[in-house]
PDB file of the backbone (N, CA, C, O) and the ligand in Angstrom, with CONECT records:
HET     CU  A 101       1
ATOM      1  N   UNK A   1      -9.891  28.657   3.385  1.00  0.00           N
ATOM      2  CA  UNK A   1      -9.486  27.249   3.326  1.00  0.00           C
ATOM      3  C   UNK A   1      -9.748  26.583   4.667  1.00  0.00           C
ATOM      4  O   UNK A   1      -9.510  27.273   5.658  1.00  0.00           O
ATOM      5  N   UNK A   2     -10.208  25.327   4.855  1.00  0.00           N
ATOM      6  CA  UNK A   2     -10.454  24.424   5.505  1.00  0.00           C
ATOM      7  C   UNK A   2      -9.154  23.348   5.645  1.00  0.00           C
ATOM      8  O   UNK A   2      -8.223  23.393   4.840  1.00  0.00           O
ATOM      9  N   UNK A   3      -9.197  22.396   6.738  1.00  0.00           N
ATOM     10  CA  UNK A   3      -8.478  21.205   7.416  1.00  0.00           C
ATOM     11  C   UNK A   3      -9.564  20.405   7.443  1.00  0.00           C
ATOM     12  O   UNK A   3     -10.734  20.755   7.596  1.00  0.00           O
ATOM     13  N   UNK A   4      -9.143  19.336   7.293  1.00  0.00           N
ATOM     14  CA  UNK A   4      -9.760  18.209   7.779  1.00  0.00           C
ATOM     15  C   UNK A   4      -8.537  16.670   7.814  1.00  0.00           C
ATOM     16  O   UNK A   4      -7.592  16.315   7.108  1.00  0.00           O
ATOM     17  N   UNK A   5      -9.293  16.066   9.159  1.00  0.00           N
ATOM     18  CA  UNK A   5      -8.020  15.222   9.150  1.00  0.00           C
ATOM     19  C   UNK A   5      -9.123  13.850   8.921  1.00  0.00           C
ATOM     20  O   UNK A   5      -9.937  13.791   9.842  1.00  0.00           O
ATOM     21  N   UNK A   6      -9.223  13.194   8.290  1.00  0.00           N
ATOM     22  CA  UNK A   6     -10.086  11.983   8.594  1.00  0.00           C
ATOM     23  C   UNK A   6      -9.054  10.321   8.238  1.00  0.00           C
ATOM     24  O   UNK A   6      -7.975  10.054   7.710  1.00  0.00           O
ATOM     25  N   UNK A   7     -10.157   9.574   8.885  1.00  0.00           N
ATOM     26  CA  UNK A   7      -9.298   8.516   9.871  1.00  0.00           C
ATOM     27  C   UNK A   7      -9.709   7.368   8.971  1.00  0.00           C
ATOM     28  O   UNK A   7     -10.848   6.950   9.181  1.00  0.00           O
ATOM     29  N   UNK A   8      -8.971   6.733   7.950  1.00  0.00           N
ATOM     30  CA  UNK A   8      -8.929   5.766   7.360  1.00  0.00           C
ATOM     31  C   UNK A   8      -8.523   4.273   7.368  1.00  0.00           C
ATOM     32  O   UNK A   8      -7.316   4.084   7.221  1.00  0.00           O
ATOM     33  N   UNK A   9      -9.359   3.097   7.522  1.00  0.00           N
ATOM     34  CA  UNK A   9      -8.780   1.740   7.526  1.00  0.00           C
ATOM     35  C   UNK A   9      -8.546   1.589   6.518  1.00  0.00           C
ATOM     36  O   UNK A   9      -9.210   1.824   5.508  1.00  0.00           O
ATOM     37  N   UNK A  10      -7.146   0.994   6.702  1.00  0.00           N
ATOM     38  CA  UNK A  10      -6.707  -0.469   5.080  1.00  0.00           C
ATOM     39  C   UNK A  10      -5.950  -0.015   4.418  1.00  0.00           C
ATOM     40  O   UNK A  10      -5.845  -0.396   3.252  1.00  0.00           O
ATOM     41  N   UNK A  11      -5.180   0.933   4.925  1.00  0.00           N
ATOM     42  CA  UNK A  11      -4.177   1.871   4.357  1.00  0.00           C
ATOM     43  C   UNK A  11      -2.752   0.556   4.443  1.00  0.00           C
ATOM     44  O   UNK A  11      -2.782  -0.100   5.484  1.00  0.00           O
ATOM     45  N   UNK A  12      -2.042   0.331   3.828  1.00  0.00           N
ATOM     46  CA  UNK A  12      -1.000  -0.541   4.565  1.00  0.00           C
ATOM     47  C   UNK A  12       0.417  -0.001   3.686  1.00  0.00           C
ATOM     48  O   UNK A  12       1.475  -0.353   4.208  1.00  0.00           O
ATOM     49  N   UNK A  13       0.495   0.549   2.828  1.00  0.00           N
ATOM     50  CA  UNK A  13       1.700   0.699   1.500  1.00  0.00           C
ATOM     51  C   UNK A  13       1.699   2.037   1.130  1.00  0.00           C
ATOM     52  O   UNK A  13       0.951   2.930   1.530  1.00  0.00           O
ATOM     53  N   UNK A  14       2.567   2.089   0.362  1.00  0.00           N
ATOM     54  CA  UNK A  14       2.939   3.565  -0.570  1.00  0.00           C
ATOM     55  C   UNK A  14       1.858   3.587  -1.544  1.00  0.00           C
ATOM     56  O   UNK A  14       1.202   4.609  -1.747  1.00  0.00           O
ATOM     57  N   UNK A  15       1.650   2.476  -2.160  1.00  0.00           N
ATOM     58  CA  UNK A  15       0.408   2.383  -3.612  1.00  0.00           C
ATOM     59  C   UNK A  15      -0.687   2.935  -2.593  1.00  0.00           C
ATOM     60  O   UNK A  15      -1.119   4.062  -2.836  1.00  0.00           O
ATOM     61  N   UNK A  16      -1.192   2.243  -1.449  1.00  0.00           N
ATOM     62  CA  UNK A  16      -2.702   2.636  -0.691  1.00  0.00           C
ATOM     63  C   UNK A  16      -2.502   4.571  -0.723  1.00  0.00           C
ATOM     64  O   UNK A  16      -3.383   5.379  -1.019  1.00  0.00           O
ATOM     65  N   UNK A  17      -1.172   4.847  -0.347  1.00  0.00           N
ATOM     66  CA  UNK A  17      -1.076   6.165  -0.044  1.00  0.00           C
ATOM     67  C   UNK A  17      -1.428   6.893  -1.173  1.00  0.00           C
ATOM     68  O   UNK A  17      -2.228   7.828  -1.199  1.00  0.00           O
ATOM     69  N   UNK A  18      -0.498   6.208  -2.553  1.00  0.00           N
ATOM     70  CA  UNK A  18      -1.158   7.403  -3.633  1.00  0.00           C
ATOM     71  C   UNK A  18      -2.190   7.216  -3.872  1.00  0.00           C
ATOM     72  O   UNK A  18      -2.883   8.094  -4.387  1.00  0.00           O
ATOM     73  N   UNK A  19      -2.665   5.982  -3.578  1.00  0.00           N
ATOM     74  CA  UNK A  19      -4.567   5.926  -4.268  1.00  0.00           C
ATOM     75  C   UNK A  19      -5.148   6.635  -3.594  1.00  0.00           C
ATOM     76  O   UNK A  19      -5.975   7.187  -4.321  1.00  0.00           O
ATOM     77  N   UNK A  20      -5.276   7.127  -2.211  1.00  0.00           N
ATOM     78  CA  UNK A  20      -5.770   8.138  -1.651  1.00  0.00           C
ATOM     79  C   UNK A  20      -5.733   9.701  -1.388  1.00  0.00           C
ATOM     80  O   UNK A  20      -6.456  10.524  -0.827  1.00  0.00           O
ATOM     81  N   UNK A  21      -4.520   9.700  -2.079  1.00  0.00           N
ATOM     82  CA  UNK A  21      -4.127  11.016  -1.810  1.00  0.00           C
ATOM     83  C   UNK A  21      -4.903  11.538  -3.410  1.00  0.00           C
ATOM     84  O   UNK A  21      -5.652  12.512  -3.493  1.00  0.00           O
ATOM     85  N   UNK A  22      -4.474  10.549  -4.702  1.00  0.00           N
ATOM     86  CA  UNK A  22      -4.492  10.513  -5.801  1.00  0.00           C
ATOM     87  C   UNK A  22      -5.920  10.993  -5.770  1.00  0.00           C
ATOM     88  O   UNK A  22      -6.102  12.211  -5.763  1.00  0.00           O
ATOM     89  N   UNK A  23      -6.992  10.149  -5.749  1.00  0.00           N
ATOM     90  CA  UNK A  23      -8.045  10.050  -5.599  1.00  0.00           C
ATOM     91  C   UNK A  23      -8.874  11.794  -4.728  1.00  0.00           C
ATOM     92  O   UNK A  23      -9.866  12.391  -5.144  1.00  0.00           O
ATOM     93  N   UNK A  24      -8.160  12.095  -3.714  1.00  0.00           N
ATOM     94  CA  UNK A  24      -8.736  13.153  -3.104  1.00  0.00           C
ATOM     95  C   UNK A  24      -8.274  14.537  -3.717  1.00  0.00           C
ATOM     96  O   UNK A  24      -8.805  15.647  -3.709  1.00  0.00           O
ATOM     97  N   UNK A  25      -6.906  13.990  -4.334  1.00  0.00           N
ATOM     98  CA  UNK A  25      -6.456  15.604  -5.085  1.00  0.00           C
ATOM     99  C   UNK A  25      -7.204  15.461  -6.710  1.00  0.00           C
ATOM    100  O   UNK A  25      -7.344  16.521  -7.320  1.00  0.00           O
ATOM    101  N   UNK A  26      -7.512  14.612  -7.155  1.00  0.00           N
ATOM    102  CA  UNK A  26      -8.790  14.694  -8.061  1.00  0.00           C
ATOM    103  C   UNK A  26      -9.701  15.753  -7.783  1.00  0.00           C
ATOM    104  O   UNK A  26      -9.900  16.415  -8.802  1.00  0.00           O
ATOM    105  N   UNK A  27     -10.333  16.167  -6.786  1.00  0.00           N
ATOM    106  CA  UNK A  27     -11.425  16.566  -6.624  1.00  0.00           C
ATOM    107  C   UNK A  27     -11.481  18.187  -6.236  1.00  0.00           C
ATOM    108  O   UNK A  27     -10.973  18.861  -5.340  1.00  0.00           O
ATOM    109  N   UNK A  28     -12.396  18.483  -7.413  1.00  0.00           N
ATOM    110  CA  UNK A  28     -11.988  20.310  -7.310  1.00  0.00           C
ATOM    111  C   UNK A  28     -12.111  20.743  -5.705  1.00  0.00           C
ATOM    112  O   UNK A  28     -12.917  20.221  -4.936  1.00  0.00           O
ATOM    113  N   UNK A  29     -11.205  21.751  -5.353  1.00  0.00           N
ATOM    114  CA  UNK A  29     -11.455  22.314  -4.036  1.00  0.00           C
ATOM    115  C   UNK A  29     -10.330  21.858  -3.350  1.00  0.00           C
ATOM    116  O   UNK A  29      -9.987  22.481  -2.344  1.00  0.00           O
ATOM    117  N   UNK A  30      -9.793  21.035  -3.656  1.00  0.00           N
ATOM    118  CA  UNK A  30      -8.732  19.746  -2.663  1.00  0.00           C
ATOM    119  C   UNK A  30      -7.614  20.494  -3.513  1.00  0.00           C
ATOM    120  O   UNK A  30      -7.481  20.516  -4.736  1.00  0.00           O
ATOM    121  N   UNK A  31      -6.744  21.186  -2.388  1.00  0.00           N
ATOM    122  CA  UNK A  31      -5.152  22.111  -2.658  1.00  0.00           C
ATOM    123  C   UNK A  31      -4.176  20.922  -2.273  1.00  0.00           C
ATOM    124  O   UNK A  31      -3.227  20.683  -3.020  1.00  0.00           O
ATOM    125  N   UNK A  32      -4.407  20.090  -1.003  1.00  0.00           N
ATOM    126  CA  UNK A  32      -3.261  19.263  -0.777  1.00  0.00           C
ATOM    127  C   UNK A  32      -4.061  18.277   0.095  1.00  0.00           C
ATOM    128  O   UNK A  32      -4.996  18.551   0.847  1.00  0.00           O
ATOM    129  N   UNK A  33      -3.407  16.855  -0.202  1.00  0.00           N
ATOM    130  CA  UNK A  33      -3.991  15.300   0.782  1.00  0.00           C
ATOM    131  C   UNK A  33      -2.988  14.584   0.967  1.00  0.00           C
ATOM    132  O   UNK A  33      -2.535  13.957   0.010  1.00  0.00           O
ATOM    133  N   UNK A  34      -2.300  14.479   2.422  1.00  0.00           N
ATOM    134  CA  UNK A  34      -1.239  13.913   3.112  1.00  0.00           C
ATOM    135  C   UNK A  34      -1.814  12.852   4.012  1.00  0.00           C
ATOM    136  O   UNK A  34      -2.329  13.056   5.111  1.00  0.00           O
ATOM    137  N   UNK A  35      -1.615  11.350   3.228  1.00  0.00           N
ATOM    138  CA  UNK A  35      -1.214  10.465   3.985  1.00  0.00           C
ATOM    139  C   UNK A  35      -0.971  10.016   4.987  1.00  0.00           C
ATOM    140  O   UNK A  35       0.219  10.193   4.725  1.00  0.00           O
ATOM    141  N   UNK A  36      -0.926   9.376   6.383  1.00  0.00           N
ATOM    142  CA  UNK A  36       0.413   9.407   7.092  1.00  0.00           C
ATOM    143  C   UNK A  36      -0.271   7.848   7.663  1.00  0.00           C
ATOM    144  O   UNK A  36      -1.231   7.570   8.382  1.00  0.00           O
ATOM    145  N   UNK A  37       0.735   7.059   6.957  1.00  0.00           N
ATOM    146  CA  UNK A  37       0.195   5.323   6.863  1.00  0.00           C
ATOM    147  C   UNK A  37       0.439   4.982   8.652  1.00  0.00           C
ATOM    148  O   UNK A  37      -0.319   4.054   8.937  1.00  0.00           O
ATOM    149  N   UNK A  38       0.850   5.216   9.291  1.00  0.00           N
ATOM    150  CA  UNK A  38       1.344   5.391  10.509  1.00  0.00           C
ATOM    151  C   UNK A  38       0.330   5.712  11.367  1.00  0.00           C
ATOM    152  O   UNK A  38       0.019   4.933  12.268  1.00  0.00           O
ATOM    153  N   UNK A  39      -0.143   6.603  11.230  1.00  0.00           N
ATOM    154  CA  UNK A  39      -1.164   7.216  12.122  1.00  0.00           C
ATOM    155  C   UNK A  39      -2.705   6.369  11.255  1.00  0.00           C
ATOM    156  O   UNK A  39      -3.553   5.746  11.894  1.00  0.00           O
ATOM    157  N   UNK A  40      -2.739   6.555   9.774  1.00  0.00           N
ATOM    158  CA  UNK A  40      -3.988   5.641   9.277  1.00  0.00           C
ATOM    159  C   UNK A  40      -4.520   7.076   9.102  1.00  0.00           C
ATOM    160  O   UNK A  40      -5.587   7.344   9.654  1.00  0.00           O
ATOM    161  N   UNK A  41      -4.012   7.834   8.533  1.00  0.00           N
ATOM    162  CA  UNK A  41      -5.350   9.178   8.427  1.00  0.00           C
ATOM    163  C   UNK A  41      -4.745  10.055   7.186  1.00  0.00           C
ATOM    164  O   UNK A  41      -3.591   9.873   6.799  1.00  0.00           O
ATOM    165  N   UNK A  42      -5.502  10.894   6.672  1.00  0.00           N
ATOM    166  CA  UNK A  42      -5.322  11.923   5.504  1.00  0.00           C
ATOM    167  C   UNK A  42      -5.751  13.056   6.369  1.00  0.00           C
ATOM    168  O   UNK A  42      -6.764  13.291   7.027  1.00  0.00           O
ATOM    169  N   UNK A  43      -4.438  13.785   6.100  1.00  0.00           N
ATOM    170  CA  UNK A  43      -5.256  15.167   6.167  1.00  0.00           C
ATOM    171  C   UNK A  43      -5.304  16.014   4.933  1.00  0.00           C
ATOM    172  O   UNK A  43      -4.543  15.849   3.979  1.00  0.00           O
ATOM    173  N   UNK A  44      -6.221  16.914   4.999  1.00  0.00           N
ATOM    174  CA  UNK A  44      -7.066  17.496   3.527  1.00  0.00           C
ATOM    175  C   UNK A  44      -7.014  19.048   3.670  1.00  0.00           C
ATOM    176  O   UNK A  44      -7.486  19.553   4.688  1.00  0.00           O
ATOM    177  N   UNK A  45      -6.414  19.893   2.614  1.00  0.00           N
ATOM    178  CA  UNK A  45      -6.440  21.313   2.642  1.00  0.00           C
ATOM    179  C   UNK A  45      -7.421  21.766   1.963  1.00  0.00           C
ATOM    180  O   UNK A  45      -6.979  22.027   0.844  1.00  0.00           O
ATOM    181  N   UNK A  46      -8.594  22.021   2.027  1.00  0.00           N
ATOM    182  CA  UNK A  46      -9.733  22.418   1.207  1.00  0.00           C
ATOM    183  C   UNK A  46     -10.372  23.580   1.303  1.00  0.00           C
ATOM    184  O   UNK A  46     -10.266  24.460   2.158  1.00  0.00           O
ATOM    185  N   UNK A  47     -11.361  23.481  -0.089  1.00  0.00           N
ATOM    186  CA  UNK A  47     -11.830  25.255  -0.032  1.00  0.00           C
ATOM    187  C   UNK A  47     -13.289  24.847   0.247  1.00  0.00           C
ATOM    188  O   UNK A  47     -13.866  24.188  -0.618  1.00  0.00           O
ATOM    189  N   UNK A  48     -13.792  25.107   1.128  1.00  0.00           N
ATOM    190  CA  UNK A  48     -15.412  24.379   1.974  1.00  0.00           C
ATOM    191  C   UNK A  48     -16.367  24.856   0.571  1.00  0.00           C
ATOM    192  O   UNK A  48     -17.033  23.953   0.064  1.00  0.00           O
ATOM    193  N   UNK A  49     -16.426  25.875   0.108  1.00  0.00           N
ATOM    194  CA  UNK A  49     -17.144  26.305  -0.644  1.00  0.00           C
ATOM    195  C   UNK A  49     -17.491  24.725  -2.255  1.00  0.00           C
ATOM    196  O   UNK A  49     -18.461  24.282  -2.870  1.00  0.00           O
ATOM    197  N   UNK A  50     -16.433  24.558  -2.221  1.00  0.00           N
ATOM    198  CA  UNK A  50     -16.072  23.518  -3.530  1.00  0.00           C
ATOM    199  C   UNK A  50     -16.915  22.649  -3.155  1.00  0.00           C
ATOM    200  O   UNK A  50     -18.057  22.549  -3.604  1.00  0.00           O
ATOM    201  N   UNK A  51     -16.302  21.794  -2.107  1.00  0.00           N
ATOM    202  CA  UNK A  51     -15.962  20.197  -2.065  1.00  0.00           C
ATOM    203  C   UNK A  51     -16.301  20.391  -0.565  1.00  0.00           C
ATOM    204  O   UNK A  51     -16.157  21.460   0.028  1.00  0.00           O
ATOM    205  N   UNK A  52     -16.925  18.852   0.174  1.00  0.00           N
ATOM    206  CA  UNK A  52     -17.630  18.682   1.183  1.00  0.00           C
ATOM    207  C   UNK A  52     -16.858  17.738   1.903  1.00  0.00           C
ATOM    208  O   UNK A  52     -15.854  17.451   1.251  1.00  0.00           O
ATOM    209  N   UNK A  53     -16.917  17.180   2.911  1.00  0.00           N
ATOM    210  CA  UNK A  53     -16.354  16.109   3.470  1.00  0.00           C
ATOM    211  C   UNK A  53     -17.106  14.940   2.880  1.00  0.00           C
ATOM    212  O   UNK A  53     -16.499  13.961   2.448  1.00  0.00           O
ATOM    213  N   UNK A  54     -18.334  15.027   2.860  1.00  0.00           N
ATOM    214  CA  UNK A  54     -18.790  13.714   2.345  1.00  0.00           C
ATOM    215  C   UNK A  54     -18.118  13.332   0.960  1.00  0.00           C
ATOM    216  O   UNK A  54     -17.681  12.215   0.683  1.00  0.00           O
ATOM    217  N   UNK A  55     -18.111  14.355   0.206  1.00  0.00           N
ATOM    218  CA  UNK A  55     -17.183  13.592  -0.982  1.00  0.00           C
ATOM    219  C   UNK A  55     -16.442  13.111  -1.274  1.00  0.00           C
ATOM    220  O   UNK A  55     -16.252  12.414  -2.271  1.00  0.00           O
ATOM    221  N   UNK A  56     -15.414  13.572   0.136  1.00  0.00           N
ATOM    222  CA  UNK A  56     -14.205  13.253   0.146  1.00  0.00           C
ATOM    223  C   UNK A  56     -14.093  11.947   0.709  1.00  0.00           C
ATOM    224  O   UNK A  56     -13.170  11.212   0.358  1.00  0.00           O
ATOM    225  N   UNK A  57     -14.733  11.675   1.341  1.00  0.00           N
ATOM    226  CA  UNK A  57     -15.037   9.935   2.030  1.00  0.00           C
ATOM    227  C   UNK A  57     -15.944   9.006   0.815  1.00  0.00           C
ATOM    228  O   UNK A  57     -15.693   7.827   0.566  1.00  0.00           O
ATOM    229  N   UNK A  58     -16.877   9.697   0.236  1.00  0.00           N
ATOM    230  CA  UNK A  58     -16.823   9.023  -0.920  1.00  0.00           C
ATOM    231  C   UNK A  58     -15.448   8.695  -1.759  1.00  0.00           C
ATOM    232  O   UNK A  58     -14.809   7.643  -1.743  1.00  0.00           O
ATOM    233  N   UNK A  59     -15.190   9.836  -2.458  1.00  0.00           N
ATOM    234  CA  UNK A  59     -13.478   9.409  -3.103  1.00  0.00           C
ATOM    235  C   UNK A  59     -12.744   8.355  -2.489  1.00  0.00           C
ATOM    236  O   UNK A  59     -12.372   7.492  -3.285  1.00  0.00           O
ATOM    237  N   UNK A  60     -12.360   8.141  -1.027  1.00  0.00           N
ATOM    238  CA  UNK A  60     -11.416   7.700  -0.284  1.00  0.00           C
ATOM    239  C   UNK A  60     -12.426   5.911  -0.259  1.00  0.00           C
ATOM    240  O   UNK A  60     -11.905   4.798  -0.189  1.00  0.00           O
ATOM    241  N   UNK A  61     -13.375   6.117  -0.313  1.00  0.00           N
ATOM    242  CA  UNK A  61     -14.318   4.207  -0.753  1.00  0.00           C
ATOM    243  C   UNK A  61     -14.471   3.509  -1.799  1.00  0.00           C
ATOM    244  O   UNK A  61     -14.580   2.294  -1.969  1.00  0.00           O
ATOM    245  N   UNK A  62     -14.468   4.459  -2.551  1.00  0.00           N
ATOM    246  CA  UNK A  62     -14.383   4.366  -4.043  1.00  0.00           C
ATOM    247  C   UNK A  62     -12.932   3.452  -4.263  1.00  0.00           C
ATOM    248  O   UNK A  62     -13.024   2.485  -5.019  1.00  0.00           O
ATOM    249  N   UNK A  63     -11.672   3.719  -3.658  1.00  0.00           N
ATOM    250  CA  UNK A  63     -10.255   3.288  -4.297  1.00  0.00           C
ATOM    251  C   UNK A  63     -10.749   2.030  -2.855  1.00  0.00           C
ATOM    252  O   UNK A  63      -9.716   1.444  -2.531  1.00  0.00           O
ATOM    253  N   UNK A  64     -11.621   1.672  -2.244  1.00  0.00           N
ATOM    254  CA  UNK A  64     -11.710   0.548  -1.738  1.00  0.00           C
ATOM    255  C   UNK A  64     -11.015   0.181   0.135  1.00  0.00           C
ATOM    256  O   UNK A  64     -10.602  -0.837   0.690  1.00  0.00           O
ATOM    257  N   UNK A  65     -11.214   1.706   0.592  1.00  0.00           N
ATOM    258  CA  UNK A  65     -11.009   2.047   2.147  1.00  0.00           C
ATOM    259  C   UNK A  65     -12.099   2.128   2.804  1.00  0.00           C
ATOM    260  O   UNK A  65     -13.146   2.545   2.308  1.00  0.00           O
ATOM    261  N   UNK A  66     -11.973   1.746   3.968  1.00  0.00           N
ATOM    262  CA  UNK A  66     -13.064   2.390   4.813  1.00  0.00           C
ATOM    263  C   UNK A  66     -12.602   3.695   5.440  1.00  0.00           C
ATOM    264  O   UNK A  66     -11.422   4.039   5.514  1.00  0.00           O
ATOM    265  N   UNK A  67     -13.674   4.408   5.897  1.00  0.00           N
ATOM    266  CA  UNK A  67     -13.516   5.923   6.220  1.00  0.00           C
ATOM    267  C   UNK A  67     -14.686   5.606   7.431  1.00  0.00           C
ATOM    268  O   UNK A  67     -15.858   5.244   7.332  1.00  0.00           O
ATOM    269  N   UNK A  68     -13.780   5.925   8.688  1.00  0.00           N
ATOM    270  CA  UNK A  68     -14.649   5.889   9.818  1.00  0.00           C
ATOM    271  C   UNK A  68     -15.273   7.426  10.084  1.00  0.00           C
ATOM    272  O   UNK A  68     -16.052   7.624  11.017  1.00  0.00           O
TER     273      UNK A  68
HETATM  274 CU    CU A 101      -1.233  -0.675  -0.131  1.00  0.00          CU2+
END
């Protein structure tokens, strides 16, 4: 298993939080995606083999964030 912490604009609410978390635990490989509206970032428990970072920043644009 993999970490990844990546750094999200436009986060502002609880709804932004589940759409992102929602959205990233969709995606096979993704065990857990924590929020933290505060800091502006997700961090991601993943299995590298699955799922890529790029997808996961896809997912996270898709619900209408930017992903720096
Ligand atoms: Cu919101």
């Amino acid at each position: 298993m993999a970490k990844e912490i990546i750094t999200v604009e436009g986060m502002s609410c609880d709804h932004c939080k589940q759409a992102v978390e929602g959205a990233l635990t969709n995606l096979n490989g993704i065990t857990t995606a924590e929020v933290n509206l505060s800091e502006g970032n997700v961090t991601v428990d993943y299995d590298p083999s699955q799922v890529t970072t790029n997808s996961m920043k896809d997912a996270i644009e898709d619900q209408g964030y930017d992903v720096k």
